[in-house]
N, CA, C and O atoms as CSV, one atom per row, in Angstrom:
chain,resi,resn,atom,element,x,y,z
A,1,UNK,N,N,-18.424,4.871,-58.144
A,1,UNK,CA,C,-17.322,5.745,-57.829
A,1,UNK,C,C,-17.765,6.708,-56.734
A,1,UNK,O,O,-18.893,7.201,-56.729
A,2,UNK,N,N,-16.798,6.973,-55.763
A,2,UNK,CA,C,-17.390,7.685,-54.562
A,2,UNK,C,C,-16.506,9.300,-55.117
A,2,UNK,O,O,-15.310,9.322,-55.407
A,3,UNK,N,N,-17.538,10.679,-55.165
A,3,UNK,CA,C,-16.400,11.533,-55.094
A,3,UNK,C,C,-16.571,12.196,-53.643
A,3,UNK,O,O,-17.671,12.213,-53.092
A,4,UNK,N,N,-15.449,12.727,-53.069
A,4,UNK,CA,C,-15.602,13.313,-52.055
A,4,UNK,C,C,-14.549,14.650,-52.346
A,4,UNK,O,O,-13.454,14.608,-52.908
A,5,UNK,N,N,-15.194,15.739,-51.823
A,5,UNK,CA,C,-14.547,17.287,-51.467
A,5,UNK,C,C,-14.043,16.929,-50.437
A,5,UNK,O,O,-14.449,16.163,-49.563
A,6,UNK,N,N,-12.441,17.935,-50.625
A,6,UNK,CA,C,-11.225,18.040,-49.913
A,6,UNK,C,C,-10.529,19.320,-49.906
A,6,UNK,O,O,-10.272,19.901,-50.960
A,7,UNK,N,N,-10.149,19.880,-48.528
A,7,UNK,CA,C,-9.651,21.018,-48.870
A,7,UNK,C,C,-8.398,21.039,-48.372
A,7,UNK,O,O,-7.984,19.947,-47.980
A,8,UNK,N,N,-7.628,22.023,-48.266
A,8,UNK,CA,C,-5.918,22.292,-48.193
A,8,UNK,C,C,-6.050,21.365,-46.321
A,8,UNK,O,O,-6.873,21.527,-45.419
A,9,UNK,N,N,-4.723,20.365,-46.434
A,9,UNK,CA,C,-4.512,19.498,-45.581
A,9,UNK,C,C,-5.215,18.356,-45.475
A,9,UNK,O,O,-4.525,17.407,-45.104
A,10,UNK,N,N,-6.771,18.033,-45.745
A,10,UNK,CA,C,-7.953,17.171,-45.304
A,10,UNK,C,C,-6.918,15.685,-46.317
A,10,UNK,O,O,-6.119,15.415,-47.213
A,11,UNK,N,N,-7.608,15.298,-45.464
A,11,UNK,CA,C,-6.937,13.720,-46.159
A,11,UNK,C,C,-8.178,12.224,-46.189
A,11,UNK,O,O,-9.114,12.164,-45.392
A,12,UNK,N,N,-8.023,11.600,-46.809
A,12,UNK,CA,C,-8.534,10.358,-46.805
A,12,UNK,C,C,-8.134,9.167,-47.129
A,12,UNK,O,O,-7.393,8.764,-48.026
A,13,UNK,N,N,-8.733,8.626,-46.263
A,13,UNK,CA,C,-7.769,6.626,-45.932
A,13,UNK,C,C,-8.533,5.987,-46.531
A,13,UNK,O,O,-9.728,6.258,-46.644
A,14,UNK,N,N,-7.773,4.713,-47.173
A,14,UNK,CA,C,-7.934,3.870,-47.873
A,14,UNK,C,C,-7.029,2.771,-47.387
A,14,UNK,O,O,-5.806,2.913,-47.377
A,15,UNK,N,N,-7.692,1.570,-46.945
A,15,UNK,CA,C,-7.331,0.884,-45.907
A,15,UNK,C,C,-5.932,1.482,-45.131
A,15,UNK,O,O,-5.908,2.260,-44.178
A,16,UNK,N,N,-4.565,0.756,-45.978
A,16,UNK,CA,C,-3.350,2.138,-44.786
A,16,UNK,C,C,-2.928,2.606,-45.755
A,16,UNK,O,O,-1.703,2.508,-45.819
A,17,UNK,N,N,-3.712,3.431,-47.153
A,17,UNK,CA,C,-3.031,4.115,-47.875
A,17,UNK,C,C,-3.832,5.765,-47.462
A,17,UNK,O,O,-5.058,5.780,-47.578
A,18,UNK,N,N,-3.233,6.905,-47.065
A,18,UNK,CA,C,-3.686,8.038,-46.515
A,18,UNK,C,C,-3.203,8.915,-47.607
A,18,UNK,O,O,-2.013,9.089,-47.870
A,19,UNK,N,N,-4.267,9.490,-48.265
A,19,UNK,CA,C,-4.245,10.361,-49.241
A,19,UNK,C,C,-4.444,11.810,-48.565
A,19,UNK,O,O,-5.110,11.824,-47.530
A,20,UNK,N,N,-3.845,13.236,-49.126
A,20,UNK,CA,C,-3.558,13.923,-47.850
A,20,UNK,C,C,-3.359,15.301,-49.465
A,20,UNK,O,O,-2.432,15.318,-50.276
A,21,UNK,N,N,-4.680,16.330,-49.414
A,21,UNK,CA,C,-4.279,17.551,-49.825
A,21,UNK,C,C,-3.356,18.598,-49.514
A,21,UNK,O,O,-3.389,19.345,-48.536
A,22,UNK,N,N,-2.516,18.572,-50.464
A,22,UNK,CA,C,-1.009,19.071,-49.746
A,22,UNK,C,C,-1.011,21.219,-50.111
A,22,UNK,O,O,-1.008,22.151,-49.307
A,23,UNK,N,N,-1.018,21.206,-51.635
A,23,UNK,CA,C,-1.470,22.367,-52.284
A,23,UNK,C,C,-2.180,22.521,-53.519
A,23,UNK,O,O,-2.202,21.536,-54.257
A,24,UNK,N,N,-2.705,23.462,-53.851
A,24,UNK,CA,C,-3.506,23.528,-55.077
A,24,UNK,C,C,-2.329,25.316,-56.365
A,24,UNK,O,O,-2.189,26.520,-56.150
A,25,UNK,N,N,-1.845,24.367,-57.518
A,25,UNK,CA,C,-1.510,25.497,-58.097
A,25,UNK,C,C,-2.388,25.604,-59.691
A,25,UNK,O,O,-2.158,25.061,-60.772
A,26,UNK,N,N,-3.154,26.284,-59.374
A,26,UNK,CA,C,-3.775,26.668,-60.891
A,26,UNK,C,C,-4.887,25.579,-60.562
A,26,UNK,O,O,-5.183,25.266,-59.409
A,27,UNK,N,N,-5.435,25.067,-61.637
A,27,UNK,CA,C,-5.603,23.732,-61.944
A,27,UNK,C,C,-5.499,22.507,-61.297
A,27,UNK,O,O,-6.407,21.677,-61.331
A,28,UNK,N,N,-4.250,22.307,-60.597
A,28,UNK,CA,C,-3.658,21.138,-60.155
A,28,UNK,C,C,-3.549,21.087,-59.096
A,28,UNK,O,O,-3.058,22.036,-58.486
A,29,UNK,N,N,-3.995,19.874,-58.415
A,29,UNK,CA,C,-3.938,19.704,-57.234
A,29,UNK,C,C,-2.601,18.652,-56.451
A,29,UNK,O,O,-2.751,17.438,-56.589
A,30,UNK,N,N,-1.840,18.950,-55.971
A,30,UNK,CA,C,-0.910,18.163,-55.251
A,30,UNK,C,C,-1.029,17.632,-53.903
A,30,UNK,O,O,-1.388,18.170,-52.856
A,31,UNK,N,N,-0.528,16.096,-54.250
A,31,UNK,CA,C,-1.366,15.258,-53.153
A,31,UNK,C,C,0.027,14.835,-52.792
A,31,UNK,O,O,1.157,15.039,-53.236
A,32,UNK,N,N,-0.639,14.006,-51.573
A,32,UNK,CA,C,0.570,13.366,-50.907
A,32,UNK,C,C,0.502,11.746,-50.399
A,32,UNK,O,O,-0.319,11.425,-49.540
A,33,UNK,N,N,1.028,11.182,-50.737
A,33,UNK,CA,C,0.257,9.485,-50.285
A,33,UNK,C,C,1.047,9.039,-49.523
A,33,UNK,O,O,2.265,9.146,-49.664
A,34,UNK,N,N,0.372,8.360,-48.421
A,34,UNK,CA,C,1.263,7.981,-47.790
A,34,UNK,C,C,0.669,6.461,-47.844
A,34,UNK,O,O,-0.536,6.226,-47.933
A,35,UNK,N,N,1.739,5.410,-47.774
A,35,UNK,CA,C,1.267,4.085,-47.984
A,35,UNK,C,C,2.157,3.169,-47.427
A,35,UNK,O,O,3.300,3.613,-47.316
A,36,UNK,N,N,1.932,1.690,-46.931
A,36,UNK,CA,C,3.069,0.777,-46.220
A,36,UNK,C,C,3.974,0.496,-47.959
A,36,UNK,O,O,3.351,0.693,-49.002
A,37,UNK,N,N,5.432,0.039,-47.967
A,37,UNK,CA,C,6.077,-0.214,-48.922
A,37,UNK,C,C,5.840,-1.230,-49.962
A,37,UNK,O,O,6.376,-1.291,-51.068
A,38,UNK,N,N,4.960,-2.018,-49.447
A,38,UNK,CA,C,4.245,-3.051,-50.150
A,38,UNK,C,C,3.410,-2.645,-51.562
A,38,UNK,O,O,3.530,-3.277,-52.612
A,39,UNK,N,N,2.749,-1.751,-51.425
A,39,UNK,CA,C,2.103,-1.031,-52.233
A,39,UNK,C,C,2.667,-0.354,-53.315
A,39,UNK,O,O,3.209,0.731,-53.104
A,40,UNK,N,N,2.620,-0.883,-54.586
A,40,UNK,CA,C,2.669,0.102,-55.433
A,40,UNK,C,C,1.642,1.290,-55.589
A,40,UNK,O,O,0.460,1.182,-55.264
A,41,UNK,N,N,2.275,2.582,-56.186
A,41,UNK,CA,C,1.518,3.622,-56.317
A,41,UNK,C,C,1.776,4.040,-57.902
A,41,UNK,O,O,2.841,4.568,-58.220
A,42,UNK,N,N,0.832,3.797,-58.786
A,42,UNK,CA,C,1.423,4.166,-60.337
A,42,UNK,C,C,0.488,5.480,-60.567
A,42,UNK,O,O,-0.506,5.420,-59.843
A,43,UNK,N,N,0.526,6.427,-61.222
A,43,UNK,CA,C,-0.219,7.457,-62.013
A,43,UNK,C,C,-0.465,6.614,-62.778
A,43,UNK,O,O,0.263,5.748,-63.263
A,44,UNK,N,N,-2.428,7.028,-63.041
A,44,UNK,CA,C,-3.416,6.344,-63.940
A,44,UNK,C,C,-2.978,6.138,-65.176
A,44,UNK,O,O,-3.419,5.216,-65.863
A,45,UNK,N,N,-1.970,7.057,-65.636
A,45,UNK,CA,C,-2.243,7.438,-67.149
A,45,UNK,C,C,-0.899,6.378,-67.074
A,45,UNK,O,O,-1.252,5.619,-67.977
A,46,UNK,N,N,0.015,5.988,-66.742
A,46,UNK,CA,C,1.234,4.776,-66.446
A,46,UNK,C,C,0.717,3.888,-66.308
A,46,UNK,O,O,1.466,3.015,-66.745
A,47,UNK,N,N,-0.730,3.166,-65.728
A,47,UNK,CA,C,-0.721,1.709,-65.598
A,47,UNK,C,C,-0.936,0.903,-66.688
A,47,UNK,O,O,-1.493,1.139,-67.760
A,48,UNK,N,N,-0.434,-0.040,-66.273
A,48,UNK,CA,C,0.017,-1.142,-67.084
A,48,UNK,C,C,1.432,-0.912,-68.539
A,48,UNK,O,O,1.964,-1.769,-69.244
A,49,UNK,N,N,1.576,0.199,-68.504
A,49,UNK,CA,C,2.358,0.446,-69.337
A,49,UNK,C,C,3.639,0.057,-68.887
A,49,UNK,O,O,4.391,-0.391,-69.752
A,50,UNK,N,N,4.149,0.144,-67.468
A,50,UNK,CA,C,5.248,-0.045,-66.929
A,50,UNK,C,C,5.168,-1.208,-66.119
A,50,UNK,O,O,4.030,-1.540,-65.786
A,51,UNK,N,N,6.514,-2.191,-65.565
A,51,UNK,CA,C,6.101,-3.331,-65.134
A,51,UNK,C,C,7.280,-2.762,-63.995
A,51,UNK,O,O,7.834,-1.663,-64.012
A,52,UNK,N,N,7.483,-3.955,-62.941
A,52,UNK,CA,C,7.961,-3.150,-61.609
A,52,UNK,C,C,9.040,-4.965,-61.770
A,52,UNK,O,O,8.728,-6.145,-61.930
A,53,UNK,N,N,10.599,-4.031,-61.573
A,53,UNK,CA,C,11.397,-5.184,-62.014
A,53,UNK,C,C,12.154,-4.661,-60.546
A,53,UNK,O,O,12.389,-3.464,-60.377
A,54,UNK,N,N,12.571,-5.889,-59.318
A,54,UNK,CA,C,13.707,-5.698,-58.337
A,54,UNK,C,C,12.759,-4.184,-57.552
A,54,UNK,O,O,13.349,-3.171,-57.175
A,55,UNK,N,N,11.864,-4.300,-57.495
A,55,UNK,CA,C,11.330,-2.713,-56.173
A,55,UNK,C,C,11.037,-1.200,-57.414
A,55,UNK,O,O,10.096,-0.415,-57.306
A,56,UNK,N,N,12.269,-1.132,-58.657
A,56,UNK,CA,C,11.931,-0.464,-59.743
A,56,UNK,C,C,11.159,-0.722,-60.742
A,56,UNK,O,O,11.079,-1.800,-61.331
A,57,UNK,N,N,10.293,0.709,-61.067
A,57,UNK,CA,C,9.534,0.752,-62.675
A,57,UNK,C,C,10.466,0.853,-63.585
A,57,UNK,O,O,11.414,1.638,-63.547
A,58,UNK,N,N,10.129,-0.261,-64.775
A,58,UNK,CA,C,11.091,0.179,-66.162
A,58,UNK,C,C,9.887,0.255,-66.970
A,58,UNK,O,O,8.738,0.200,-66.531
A,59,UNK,N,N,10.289,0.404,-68.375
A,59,UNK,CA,C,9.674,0.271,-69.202
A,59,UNK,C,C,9.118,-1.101,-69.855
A,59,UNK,O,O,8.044,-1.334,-70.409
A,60,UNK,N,N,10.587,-2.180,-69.507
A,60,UNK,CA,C,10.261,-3.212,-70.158
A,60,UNK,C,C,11.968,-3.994,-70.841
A,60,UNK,O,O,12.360,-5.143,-71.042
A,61,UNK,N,N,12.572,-2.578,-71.007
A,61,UNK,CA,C,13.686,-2.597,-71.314
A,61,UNK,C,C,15.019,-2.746,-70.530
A,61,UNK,O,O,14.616,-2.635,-69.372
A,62,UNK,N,N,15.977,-2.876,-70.479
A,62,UNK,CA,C,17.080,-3.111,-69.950
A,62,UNK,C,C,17.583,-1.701,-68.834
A,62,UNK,O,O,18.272,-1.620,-67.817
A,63,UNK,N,N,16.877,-0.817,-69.606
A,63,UNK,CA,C,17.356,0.948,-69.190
A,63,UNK,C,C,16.468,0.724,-67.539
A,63,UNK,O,O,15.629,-0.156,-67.348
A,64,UNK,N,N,16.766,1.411,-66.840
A,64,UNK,CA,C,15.636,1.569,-65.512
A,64,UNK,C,C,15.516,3.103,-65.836
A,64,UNK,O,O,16.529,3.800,-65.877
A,65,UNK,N,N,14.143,3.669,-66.086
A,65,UNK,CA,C,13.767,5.738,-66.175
A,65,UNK,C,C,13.274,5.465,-64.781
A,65,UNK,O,O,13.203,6.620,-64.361
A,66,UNK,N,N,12.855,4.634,-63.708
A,66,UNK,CA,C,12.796,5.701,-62.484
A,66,UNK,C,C,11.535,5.556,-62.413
A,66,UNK,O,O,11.054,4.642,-63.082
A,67,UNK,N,N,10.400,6.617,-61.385
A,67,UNK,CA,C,9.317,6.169,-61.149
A,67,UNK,C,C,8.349,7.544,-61.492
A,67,UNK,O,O,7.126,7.485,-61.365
C-alpha cells in the first residue's frame, strides 16, 4: 500500500482517475474524483454490496436508492 500526504487542492492520478483534495472539516476529508465514465467509483464500505444495473447502483432489488 503506498500512503502519500496531501494538502488543500494537491491531487493524485491514477491512470485517468485524478483524485484532488478539495476541503478538510473536522476529521473528514473531502475529495473530489475525477474519472472517464467508464469507471465505476463505489465507497469501500459499499463494495460488493451493491451491483450496477442500466449505468445505476441498486441494491439488488427492483427499487433503484441512487449512488
Amino acid at each position: 500500500m503506498l500512503l502519500l500526504g496531501r494538502n488543500l487542492n494537491q491531487s493524485v492520478r491514477i491512470g485517468d482517475v485524478v483524485v484532488r483534495v478539495l476541503k478538510f472539516r473536522g476529521r473528514q476529508v473531502v475529495l473530489g474524483i475525477e474519472a472517464p465514465g467508464e469507471v465505476d467509483i463505489v465507497r469501500g464500505e459499499l463494495e460488493g454490496v451493491n451491483k450496477r444495473v442500466n449505468g445505476v447502483f441498486t441494491d439488488g432489488e427492483d427499487e433503484v436508492h441512487g449512488i
